[in-house]
Each structure stands twice: as structure tokens, then as C-alpha cells.
C-alpha positions in Angstrom: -14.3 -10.4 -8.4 -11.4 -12.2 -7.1 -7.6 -11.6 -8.5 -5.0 -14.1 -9.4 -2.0 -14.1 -7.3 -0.1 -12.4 -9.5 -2.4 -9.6 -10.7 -2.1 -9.1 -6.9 1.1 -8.8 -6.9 1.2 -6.6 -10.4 -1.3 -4.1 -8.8 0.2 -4.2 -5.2 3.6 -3.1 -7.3 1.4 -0.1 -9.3 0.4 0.9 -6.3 3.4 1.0 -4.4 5.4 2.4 -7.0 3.2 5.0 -8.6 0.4 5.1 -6.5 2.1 5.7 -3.0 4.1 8.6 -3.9 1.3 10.3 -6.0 -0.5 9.7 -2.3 2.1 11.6 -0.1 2.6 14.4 -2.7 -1.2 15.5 -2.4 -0.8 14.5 1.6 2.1 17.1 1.6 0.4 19.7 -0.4 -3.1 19.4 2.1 -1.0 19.7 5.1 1.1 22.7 3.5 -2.2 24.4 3.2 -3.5 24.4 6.5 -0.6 26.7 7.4 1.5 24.4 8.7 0.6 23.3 12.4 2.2 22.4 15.4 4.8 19.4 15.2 2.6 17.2 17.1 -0.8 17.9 15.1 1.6 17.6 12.1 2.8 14.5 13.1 -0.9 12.9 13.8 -1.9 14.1 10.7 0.6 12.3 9.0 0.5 9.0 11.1 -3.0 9.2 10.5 -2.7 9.4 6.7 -0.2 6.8 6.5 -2.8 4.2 7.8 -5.2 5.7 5.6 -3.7 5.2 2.5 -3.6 1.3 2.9 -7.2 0.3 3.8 -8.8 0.6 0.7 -5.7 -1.7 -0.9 -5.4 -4.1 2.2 -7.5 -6.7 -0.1 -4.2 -6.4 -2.3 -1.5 -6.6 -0.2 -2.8 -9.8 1.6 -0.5 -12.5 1.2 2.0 -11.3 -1.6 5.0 -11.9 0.7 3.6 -15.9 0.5 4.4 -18.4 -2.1 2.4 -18.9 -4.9 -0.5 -21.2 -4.2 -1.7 -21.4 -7.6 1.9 -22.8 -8.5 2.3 -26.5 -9.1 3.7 -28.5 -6.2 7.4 -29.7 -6.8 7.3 -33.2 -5.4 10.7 -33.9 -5.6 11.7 -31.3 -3.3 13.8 -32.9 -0.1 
């Protein structure tokens, strides 16, 4: 199933908005529990799950910054 352009770019704002900081509160809260390691395992751990957030949305995110190509051509452009 294949999304419009802009339901791509509808959902890519749901995510980032809601989605993202939902994400890095339970990242947080997993990382508190593990009483807190060193600053360099803490850091990987967090590099790490910033990468990992994105893969499952990377479908999403691909091409938003682009114009529209389902938009009609404007001709009389110079």
C-alpha cells in the first residue's frame, strides 16, 4: 500500500511531533533503569537508539523535503 505525498508528509509530521518525543521519553526511562552507566555506554546507547527509531519510518520520510510530484506542472514558470 502506497501513500500519497501528502499523507507522507501528514504522518512524517505525527510522527515527528507526537511520536518522537513519546520515543525518547520511554528511551530515557529504559536507560534510567539500568542504573545509569558509564558516559560512554550511555552515550552508545543513545546514538544507537537514535538510529533506531527512524528505520521502521524511513519509508515515510523519503522525499518530503522534495516538491510535490503529484502537483500539476506550472508551464508558465520562466
Amino acid at each position: 500500500m502506497a501513500l500519497s505525498y501528502k499523507a507522507r508528509r501528514r504522518w512524517s509530521l505525527v510522527i515527528l511531533l507526537i511520536g518522537l518525543p513519546l520515543y525518547i521519553t520511554v528511551a530515557v526511562n529504559v536507560v534510567e533503569m539500568i542504573d545509569r552507566p558509564p558516559f560512554w555506554l550511555e552515550l552508545l546507547i543513545f546514538v544507537g537508539l537514535g538510529f533506531l527509531w527512524m528505520l521502521p519510518f524511513k519509508f515515510v520520510f523519503r522525499g518530503i523535503g522534495q516538491a510535490d510530484p503529484d502537483a500539476p506542472k506550472d508551464d508558465d514558470a520562466v
